[in-house]
TIZA-536581 format. One record per residue (C-alpha): x, y, z. Coordinates in pm, whole numbers, padded with zeros to 5 digits, always signed. Example, Ala and Ser with C-alpha at 12.3 -4.5 7.8 and 13.67 -1.06 7.14 Angstrom:
+01230-00450+00780
+01367-00106+00714
//
This chain:
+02183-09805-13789
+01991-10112-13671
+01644-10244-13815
+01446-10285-13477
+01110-10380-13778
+00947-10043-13804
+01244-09770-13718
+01621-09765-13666
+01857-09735-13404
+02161-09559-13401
+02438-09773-13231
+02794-09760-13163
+02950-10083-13131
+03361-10058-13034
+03632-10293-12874
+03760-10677-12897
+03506-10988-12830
+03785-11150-12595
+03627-11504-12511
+03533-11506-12147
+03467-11117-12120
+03126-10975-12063
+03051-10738-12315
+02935-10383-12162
+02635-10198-12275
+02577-09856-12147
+02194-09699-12076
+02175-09342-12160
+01973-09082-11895
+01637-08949-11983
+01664-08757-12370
+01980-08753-12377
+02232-08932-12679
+02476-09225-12663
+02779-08930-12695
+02749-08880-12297
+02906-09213-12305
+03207-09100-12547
+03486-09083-12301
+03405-09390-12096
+03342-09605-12383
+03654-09523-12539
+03852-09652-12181
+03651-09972-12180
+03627-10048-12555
+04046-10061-12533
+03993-10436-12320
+03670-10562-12432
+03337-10499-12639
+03071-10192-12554
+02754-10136-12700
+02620-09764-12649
+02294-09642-12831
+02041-09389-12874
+01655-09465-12779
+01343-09461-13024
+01332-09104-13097
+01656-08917-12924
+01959-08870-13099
+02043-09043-13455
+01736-09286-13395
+01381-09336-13547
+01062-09304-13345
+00900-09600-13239
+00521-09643-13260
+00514-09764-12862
+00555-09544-12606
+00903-09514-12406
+00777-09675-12125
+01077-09855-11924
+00940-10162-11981
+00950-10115-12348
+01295-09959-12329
+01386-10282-12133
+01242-10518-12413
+01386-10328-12726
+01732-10291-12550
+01686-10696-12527
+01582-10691-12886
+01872-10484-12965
+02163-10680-12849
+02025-10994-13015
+02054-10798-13334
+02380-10630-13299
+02533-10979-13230
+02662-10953-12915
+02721-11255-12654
+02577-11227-12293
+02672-11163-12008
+02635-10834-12020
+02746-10559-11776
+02492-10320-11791
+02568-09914-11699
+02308-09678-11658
+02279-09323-11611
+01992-09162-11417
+01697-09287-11648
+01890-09538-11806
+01927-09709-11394
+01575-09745-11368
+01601-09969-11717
+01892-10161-11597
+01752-10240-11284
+01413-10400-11438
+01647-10535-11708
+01798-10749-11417
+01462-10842-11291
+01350-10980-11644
+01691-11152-11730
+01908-11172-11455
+02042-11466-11614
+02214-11235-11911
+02390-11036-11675
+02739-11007-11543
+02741-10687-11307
+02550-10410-11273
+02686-09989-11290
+02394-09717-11154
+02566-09393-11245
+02369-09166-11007
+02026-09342-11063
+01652-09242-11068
+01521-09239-10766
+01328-09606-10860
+01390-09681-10508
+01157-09401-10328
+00786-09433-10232
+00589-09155-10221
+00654-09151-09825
+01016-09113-09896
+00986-08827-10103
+00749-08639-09858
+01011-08695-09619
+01273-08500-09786
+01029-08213-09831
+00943-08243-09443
+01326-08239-09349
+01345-07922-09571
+01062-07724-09438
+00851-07726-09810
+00460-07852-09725
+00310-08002-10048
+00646-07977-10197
+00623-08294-10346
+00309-08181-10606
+00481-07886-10694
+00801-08040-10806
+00645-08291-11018
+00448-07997-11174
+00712-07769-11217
+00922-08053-11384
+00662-08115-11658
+00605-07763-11724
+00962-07740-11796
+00921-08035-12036
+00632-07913-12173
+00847-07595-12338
+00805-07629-12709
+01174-07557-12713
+01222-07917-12567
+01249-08216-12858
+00977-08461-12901
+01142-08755-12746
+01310-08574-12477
+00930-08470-12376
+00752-08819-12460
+01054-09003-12177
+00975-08750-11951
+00566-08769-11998
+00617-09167-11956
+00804-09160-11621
+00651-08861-11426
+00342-09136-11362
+00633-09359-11169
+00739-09101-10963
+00424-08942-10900
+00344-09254-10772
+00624-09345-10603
+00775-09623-10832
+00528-09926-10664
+00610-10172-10940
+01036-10146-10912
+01008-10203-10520
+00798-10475-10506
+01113-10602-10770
+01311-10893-10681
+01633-10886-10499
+01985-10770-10759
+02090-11109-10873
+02402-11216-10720
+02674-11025-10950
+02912-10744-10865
+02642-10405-10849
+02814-10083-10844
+02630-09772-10766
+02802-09388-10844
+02602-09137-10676
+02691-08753-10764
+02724-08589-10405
+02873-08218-10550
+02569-07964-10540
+02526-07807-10882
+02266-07486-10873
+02000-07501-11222
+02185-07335-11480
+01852-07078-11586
+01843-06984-11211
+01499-07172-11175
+01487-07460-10938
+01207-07700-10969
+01201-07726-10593
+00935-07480-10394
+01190-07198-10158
+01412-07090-10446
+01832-07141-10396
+01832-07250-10072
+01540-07493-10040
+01735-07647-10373
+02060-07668-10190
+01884-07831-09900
+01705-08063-10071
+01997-08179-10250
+02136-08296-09922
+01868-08464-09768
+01790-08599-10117
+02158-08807-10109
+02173-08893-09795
+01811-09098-09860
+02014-09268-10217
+02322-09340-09984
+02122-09566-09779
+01858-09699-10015
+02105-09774-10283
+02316-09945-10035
+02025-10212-09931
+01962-10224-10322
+02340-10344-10438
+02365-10551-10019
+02692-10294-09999
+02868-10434-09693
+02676-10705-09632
+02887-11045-09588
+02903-11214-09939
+02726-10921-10111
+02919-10787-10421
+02802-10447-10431
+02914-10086-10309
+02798-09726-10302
+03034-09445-10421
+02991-09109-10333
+03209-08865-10494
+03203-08473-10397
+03360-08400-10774
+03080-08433-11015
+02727-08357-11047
+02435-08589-11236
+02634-08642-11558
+02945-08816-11335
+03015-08990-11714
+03146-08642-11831
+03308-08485-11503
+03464-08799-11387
+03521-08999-11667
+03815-09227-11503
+03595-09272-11190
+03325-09450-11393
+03564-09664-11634
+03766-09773-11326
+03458-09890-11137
+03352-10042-11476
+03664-10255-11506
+03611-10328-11172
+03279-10522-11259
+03468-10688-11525
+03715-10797-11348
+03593-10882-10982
+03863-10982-10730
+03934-11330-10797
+04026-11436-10458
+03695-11395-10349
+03546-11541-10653
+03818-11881-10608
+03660-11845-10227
+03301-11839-10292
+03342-12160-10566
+03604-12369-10354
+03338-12451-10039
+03054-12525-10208
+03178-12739-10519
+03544-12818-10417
+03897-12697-10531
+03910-12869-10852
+03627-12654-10945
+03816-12365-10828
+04094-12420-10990
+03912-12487-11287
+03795-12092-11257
+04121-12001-11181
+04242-12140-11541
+03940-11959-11703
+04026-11634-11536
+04385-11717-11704
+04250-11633-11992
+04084-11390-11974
+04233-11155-11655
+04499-10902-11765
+04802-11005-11583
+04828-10738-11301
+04523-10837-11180
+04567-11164-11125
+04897-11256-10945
+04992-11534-10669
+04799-11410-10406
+04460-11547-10555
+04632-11897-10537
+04723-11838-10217
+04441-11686-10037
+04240-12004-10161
+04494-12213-10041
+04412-12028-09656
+04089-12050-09716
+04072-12426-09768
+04358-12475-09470
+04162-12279-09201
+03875-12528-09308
+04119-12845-09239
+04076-12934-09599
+04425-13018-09615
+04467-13238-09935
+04255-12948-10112
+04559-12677-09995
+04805-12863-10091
+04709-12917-10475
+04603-12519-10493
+04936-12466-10303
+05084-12698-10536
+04921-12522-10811
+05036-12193-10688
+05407-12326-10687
+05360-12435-11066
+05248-12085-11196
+05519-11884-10980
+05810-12059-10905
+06037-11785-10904
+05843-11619-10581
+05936-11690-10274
+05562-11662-10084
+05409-11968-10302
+05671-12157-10151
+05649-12025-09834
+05263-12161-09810
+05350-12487-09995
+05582-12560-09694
+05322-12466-09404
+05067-12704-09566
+05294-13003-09607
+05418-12936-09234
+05019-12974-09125
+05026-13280-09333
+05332-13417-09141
+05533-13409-09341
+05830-13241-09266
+06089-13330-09547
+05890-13163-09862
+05787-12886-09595
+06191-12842-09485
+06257-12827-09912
+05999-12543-09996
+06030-12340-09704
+06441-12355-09809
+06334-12238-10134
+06109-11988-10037
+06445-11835-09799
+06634-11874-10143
+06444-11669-10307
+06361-11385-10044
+06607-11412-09777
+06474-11133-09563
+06151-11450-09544
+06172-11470-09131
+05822-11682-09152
+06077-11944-09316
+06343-11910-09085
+06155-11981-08781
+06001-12284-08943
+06269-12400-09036
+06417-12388-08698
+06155-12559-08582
+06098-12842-08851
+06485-12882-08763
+06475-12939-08407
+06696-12643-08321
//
């Protein structure tokens, strides 16, 4: 339990501070406890440290005396992980409520952050013409008003807890009004952004959809309704865009709560975050501020990369990278580099060779390509160049 001055959190705080590792804090969807983040946290927690917690009045926790707005759920989470102690960056995950916090959370300190994980999101990216649209597509008129009401009736059951009610009460004004204040947001800043979206169609489990036209009209809005987040969520996280870090995951296995169907499928895209693919982060460094910088990175990701991820082919892409760009003393030291860290393997070799033949020169070329044969000699890339560096 944490003192937030006036009521008390419950957190759950689990895993290794490993210096150099963002620490990951997970958002929880609308009323609903940090144990939907069990399973998940558990994976993570086993390579670095997680946060997971329960809002002002859900769960373990106290009620606050402000409302659970998202922008005060965005400013007590800040408060929170002051107090708990843990180091930014962060990589923040949130589920369906919980995405519309992390995504204003990035807004107000992108500077804190270290990736970004919507696990099938609020839909904080729709204007009230996009949600009209889905209810044209389906054949509902007015369908719009009538969800909205029918959702707050169903909150409004005195079967419902307090704070489950008082989240919903505080973001039915967003969507009623079409979320104006998170599009007029700034772009994602520029870390990895990951967003799950649940594609399998799951039908309401008291046989009452909130959506006008009973089963089917559900069923149909469904469909439309993802194949609007497929494309806004993709401009939101740039997936596919040249540079961009983000991508859009649609799987056909899991409904909403994707955390407790597809456990792995979160966790993997999580560790994904954490560990983005270092050849394109030694790529993105090496133009702009040179490859001692890079390889500067490289010795900080070292540390702190498990070793499967991070093999000779990061060295070596760079070492392309800066070729192709006739930066030629700058491939040979990452080359060099390259050779340093794997001299038993014959490709390091291989690409130390090539970049001492565009140099000219051919006798430290002839020696590393002859290594590089040593050590793999099915290498026909070596043979040939050798032939050639040979006269014969």
């Amino acid at each position: 339990m944490v003192d937030m001055g006036g009521h008390q959190l419950r957190v759950r705080t689990s895993g290794p501070v490993v210096e150099g590792r963002p620490t990951v804090v997970f958002e929880s969807g609308g009323g609903t406890p940090l144990e939907n983040w069990t399973g998940v946290q558990r994976d993570i927690a086993a390579i670095t440290a997680t946060v997971s917690y329960d809002r002002a009045g859900l769960g373990g926790s106290g009620k606050s005396g402000a409302p659970p707005t998202i922008p005060n759920m965005v400013e007590e989470l800040h408060s929170l992980v002051q107090k708990v102690g843990v180091r930014s960056p962060y990589i923040l995950v949130g589920h369906s409520l919980g995405g519309a916090v992390i995504r204003l959370y990035a807004a107000r300190y992108p500077g804190e952050l270290a990736g970004l994980v919507f696990v099938d999101p609020a839909g904080f990216t729709q204007s009230v013409a996009d949600q009209d649209e889905i209810f044209r597509q389906i054949g509902v008129p007015n369908g719009r008003e009538q969800l909205i009401r029918s959702m707050l009736e169903w909150y409004r059951r005195p079967s419902v807890p307090e704070g489950v009610r008082a989240e919903a009460e505080a973001f039915s004004p967003l969507f009623e009004a079409g979320f104006p204040e998170f599009r007029a947001l700034p772009p994602l800043p520029d870390v990895p952004a990951i967003a799950l979206l649940a594609g399998k169609y799951e039908a309401p489990t008291d046989g009452m959809s909130p959506v006008p036209g009973g089963p089917e009209k559900d069923r149909l809005f469904h469909t439309a309704w993802v194949r609007q987040r497929i494309t806004q969520m993709s401009a939101l996280v740039r997936a596919g865009e040249p540079g961009a870090q983000g991508s859009v995951v649609l799987t056909s296995a899991s409904g909403h709560y994707i955390q407790s169907s597809e456990p792995e499928l979160v966790a993997w895209w999580i560790r994904r975050v954490l560990f983005p693919d270092p050849s394109e982060r030694l790529a993105k460094v090496a133009p702009v501020h040179g490859a001692d910088s890079a390889l500067a990175l490289y010795t900080v990701l070292k540390r702190t990369y498990p070793d499967s991820l991070l093999g000779e082919a990061a060295l070596n892409s760079l070492g392309y990278v800066l070729l192709q760009a006739g930066k030629l003393p700058d491939a040979l030291r990452v080359f060099q580099r390259n050779v340093a860290e794997y001299p038993s393997a014959s490709n390091p070799h291989d690409s130390l060779g090539e970049a001492f033949m565009a140099l000219g020169n051919r006798a430290k070329a002839i020696e590393h390509y002859e290594r590089s044969l040593a050590l793999d000699p099915t290498n026909t890339n070596a043979v040939a160049r050798l032939k050639t560096l040979r006269g014969r």
